[in-house]
py3Dmol code that shows the C-alpha trace and the ligand (Angstrom):
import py3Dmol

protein = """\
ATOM      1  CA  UNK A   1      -2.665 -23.164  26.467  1.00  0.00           C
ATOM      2  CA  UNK A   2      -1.575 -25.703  23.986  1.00  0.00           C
ATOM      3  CA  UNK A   3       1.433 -27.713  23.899  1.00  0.00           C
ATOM      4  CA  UNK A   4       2.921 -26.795  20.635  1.00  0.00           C
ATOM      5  CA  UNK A   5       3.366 -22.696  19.585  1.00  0.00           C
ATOM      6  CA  UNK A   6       3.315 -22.175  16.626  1.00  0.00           C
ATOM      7  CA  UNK A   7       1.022 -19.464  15.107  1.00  0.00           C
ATOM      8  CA  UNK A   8      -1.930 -21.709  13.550  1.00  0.00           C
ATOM      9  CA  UNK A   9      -2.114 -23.929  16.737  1.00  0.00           C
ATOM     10  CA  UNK A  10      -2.210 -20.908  19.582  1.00  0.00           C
ATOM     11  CA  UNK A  11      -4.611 -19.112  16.611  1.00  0.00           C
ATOM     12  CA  UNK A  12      -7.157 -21.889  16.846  1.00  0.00           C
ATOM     13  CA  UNK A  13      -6.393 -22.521  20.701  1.00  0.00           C
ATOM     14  CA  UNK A  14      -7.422 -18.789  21.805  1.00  0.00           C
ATOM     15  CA  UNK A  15     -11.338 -19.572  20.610  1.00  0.00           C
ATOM     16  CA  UNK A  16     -11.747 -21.642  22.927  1.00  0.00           C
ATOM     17  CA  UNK A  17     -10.186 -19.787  25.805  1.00  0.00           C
ATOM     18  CA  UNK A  18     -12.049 -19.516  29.004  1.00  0.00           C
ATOM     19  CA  UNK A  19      -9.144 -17.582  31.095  1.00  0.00           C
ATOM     20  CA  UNK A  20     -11.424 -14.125  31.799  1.00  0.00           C
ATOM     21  CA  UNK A  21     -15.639 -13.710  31.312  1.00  0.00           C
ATOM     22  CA  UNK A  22     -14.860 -11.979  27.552  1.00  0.00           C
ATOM     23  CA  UNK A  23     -15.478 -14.241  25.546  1.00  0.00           C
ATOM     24  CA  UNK A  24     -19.074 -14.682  26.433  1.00  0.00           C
ATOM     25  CA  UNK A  25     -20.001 -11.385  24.954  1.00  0.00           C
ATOM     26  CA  UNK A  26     -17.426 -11.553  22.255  1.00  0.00           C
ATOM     27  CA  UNK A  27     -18.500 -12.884  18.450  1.00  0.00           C
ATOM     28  CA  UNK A  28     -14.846 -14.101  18.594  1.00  0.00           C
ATOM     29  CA  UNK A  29     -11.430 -14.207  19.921  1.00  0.00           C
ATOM     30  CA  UNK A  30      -9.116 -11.731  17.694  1.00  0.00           C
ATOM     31  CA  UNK A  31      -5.411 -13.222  17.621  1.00  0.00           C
ATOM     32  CA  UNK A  32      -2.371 -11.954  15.691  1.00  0.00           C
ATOM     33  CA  UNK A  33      -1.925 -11.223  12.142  1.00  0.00           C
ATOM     34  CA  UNK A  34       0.985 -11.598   9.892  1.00  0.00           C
ATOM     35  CA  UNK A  35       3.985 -13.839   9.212  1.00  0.00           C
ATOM     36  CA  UNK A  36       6.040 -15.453  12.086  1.00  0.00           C
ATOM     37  CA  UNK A  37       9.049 -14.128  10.233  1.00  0.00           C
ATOM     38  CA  UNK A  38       8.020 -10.652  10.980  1.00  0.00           C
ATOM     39  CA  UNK A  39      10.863  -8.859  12.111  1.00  0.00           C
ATOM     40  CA  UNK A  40       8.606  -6.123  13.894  1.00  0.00           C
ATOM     41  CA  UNK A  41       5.565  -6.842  15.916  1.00  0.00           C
ATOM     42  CA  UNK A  42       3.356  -4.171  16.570  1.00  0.00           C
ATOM     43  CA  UNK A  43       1.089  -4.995  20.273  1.00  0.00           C
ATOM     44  CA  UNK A  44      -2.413  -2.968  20.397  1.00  0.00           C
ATOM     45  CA  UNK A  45      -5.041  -2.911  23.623  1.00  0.00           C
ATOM     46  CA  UNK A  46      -7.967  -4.978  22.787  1.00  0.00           C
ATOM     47  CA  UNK A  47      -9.862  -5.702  19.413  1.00  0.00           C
ATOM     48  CA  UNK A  48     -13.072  -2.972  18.539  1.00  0.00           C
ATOM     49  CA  UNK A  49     -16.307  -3.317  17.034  1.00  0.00           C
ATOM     50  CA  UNK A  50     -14.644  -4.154  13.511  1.00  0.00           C
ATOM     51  CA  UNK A  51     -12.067  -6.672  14.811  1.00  0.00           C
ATOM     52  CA  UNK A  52     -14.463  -8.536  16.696  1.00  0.00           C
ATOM     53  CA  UNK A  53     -16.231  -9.119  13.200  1.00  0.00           C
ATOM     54  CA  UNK A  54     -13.700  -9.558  11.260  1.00  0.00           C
ATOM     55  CA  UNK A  55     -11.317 -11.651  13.242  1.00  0.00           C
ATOM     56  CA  UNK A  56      -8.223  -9.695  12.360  1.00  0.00           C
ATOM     57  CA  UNK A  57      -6.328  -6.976  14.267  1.00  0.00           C
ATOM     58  CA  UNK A  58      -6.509  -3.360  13.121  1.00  0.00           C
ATOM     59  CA  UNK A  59      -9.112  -3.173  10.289  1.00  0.00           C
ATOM     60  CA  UNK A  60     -10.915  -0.371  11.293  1.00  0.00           C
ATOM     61  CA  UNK A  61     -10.195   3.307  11.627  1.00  0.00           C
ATOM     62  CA  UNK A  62      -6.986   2.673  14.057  1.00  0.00           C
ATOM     63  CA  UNK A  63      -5.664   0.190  11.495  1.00  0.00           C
ATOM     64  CA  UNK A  64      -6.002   2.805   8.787  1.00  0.00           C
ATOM     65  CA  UNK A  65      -3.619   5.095  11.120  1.00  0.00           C
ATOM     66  CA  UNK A  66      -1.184   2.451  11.918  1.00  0.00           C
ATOM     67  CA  UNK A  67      -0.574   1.487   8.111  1.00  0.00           C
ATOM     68  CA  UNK A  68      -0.511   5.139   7.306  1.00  0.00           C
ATOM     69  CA  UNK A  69       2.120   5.051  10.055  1.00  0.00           C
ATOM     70  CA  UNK A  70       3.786   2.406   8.991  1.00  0.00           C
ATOM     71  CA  UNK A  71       4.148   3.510   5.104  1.00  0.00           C
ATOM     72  CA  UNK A  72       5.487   6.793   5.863  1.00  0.00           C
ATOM     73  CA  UNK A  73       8.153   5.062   8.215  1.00  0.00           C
ATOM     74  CA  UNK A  74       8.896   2.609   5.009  1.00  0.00           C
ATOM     75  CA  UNK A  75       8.287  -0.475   7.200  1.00  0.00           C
ATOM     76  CA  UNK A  76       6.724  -2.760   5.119  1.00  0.00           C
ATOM     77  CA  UNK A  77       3.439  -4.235   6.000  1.00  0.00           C
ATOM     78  CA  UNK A  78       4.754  -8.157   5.769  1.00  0.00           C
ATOM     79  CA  UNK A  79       7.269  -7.484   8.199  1.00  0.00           C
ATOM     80  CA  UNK A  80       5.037  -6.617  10.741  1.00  0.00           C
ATOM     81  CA  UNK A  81       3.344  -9.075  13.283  1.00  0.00           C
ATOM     82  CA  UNK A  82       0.260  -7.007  14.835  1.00  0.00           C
ATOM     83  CA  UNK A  83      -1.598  -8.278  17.937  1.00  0.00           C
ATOM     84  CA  UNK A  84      -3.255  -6.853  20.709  1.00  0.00           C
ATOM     85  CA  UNK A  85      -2.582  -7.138  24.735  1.00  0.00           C
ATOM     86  CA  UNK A  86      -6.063  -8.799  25.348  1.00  0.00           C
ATOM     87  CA  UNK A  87      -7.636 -10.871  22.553  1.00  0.00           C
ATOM     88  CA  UNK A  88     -11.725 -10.520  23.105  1.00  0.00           C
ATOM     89  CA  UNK A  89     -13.625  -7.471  22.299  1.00  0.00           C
ATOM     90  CA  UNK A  90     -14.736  -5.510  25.814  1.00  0.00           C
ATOM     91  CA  UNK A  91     -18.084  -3.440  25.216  1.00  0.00           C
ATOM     92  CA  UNK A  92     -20.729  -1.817  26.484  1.00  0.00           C
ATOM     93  CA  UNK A  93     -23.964  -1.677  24.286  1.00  0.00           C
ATOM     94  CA  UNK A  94     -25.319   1.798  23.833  1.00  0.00           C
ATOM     95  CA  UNK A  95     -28.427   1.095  21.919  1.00  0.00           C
ATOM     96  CA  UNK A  96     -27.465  -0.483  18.409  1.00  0.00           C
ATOM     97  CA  UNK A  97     -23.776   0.703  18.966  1.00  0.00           C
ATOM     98  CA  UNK A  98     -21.160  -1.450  21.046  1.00  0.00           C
ATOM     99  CA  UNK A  99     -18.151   1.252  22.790  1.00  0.00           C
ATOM    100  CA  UNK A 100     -14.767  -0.130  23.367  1.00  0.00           C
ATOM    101  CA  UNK A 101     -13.952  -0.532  27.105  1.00  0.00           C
ATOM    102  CA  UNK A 102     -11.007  -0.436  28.599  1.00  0.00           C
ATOM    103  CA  UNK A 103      -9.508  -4.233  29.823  1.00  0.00           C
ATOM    104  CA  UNK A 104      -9.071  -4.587  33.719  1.00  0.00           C
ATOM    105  CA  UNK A 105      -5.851  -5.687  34.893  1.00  0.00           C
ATOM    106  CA  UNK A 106      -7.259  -8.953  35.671  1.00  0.00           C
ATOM    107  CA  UNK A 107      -7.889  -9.339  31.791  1.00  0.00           C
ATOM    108  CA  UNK A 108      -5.116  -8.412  30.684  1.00  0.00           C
ATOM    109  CA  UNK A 109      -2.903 -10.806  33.281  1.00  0.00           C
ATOM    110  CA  UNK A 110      -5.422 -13.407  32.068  1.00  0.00           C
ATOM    111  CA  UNK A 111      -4.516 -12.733  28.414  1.00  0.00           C
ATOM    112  CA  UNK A 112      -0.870 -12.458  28.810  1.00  0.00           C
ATOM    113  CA  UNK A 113      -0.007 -16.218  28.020  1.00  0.00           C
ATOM    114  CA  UNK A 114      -1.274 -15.812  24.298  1.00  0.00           C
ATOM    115  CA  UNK A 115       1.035 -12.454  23.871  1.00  0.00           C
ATOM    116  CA  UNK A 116       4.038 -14.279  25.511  1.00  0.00           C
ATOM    117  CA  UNK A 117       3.736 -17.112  23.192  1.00  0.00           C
ATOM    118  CA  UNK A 118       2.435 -15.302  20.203  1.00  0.00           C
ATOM    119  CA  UNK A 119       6.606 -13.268  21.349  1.00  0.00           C
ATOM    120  CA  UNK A 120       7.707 -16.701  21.457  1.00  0.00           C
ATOM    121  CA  UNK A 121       6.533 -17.881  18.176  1.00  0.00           C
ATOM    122  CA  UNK A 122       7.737 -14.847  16.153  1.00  0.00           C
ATOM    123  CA  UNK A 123      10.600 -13.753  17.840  1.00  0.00           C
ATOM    124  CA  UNK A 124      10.772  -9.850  16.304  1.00  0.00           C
ATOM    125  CA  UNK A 125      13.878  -8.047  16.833  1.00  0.00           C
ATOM    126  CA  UNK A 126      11.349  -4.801  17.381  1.00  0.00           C
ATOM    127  CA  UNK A 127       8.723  -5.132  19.654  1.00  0.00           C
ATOM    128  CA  UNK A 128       5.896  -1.526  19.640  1.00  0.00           C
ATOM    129  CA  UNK A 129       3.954  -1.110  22.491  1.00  0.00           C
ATOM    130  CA  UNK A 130       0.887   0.970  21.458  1.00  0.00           C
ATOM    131  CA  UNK A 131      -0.402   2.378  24.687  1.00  0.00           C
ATOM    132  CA  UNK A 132      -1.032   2.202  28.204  1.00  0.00           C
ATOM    133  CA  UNK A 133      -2.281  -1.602  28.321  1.00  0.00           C
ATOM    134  CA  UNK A 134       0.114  -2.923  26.267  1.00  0.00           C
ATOM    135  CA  UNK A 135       2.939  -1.121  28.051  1.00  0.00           C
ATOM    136  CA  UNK A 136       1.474  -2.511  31.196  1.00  0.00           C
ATOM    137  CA  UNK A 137       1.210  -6.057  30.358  1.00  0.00           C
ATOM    138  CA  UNK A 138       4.715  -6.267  28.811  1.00  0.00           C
ATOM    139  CA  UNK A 139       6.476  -3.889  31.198  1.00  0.00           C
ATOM    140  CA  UNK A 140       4.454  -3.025  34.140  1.00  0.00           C
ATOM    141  CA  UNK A 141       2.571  -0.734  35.933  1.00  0.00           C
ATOM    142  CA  UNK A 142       4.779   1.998  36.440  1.00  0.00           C
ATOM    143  CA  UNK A 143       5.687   2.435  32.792  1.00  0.00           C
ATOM    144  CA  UNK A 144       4.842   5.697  31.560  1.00  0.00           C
ATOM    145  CA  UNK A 145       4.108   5.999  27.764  1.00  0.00           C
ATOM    146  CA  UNK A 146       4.386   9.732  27.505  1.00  0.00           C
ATOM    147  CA  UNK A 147       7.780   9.562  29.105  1.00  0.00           C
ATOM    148  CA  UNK A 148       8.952   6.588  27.295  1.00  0.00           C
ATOM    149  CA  UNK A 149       7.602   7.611  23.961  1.00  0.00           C
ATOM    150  CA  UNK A 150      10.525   8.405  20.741  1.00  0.00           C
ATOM    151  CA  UNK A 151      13.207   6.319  21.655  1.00  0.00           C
ATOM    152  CA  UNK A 152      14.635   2.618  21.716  1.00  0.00           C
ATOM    153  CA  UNK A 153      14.133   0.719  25.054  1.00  0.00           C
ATOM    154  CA  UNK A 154      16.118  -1.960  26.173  1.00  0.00           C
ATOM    155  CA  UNK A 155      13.836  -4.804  27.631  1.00  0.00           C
ATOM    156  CA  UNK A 156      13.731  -8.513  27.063  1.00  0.00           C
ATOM    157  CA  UNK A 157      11.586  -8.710  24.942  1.00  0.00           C
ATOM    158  CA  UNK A 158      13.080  -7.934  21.388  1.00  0.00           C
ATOM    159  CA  UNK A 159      16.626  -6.352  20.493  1.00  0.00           C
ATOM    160  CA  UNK A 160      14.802  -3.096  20.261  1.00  0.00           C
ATOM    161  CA  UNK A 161      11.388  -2.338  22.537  1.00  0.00           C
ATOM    162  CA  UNK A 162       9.745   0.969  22.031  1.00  0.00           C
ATOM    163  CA  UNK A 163       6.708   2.397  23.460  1.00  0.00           C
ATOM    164  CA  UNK A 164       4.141   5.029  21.572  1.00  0.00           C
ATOM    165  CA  UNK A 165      -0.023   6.329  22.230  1.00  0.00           C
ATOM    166  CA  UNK A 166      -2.586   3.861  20.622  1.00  0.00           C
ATOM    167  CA  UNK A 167      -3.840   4.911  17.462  1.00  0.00           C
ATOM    168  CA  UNK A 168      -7.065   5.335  18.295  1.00  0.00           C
ATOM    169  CA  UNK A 169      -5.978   7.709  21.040  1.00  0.00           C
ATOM    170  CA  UNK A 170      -4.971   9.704  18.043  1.00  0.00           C
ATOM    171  CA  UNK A 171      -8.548   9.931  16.533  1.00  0.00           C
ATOM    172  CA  UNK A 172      -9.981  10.685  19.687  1.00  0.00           C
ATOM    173  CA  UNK A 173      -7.950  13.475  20.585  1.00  0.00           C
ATOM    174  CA  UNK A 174     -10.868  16.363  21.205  1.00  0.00           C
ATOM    175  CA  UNK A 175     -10.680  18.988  18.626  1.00  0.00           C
ATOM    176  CA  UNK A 176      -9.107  19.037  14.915  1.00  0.00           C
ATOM    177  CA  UNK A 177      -5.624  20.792  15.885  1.00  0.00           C
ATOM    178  CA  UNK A 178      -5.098  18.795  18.978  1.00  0.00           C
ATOM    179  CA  UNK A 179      -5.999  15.342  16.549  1.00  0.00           C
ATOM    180  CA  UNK A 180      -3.482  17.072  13.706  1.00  0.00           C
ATOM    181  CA  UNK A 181      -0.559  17.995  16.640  1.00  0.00           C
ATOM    182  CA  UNK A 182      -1.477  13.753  17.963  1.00  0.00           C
ATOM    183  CA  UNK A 183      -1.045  12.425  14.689  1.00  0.00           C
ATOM    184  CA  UNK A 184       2.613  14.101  14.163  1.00  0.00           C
ATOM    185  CA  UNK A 185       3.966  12.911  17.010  1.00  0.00           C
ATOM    186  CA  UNK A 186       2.704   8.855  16.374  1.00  0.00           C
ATOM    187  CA  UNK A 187       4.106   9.329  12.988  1.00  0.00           C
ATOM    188  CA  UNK A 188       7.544  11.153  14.557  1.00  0.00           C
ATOM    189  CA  UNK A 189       7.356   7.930  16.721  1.00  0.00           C
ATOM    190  CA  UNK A 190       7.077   5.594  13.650  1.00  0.00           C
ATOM    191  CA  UNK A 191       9.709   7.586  12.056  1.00  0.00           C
ATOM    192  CA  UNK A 192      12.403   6.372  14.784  1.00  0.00           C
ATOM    193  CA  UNK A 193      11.265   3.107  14.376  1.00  0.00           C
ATOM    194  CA  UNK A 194      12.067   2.983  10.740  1.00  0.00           C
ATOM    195  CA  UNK A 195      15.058   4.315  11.289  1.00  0.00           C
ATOM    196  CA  UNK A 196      15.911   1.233  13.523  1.00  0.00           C
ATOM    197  CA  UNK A 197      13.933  -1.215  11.134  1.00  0.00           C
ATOM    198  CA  UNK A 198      16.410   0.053   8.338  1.00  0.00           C
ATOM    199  CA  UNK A 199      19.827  -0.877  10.633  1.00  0.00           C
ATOM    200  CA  UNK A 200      18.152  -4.723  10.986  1.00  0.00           C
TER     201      UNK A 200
END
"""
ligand_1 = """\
8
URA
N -7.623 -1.078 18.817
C -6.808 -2.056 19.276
O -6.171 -1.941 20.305
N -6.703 -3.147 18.578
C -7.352 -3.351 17.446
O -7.193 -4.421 16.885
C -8.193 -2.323 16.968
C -8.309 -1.193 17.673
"""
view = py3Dmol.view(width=600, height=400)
view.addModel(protein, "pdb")
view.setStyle({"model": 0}, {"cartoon": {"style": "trace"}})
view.addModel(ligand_1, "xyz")
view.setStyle({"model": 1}, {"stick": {}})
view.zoomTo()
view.show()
């Protein structure tokens, strides 16, 4: 870790971290995006195919969720900070395609310095955790998404903490109606947070 936190130092820090075996396979480590005067920041699992290429958080399909998300909630888009709980892309190459896989704990302990100092540097008064690895490296283990989901949390990490599914757990819900009846209930969740974005 560097000395100094700010945002461009830790940004051009993470490519050359060495702290898990990731970043061998990885074209490149994917930190945050957005302002450090984001009031909300928004914490994914790991990048995917099109974040490892692009070097930015949530430009593929997820990302297209997420802002829908966040535009129906009225949360503007340059108020949110949006990073992810591990910072490499984990695959496994099935012929030409590469398929997300899921971060071990080990990687995700590994990766935790960046997301408390990427916290540190931005200091949002909401914190989202969007699934089961970035509950578990902010808030442990036993943290259950599904029965944390909706509502404000109080933690340390932010004046308001609240939990909801990944967004591409939305898309790969198995059948159309299932995938309709997921996406209501991440934009329900989104919905909440507005309301508490609004009372900041
Ligand atoms: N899924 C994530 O968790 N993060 C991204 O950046 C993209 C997809």
């Amino acid at each position: 870790m560097p000395d100094k936190h700010t945002l461009p130092v830790l940004r051009s820090a993470v490519q050359t971290c060495r702290g898990c075996t990731l970043y061998k396979h990885a074209t490149q480590a994917v930190f945050g995006a957005g302002s450090a005067a984001s009031r909300v920041m928004l914490i994914g699992e790991v990048p995917g195919d099109s974040e490892d290429l692009a070097g930015k958080p949530f430009v593929g399909p997820a990302g297209r969720l997420l802002d829908e998300a966040l535009a129906l909630a009225q949360i503007p888009r340059d108020e949110v900070y949006v990073t992810n709980a591990v910072k490499h892309f984990k695959f496994t190459r099935r012929g030409k395609r590469r398929i997300h896989d899921k971060p071990t704990r080990y990687e995700i302990q590994a990766c935790k310095p960046w997301l408390g100092a990427e916290l540190e540097a931005v200091e949002p008064d909401i914190v989202v955790v969007m699934g089961a690895t970035a509950a578990q490296s902010l808030l442990g283990p036993s943290f259950r998404v599904t029965k944390e989901r909706g509502h404000a949390l109080t933690t340390e990490l932010a004046r308001w903490t609240f939990a909801t599914v990944h967004p591409a757990a939305v898309l790969r819900a198995p059948d159309d109606e299932a995938r309709r009846a997921a996406k209501e209930e991440f934009i329900a969740d989104f919905d909440v947070i507005g309301d508490y974005f609004k009372k900041l």
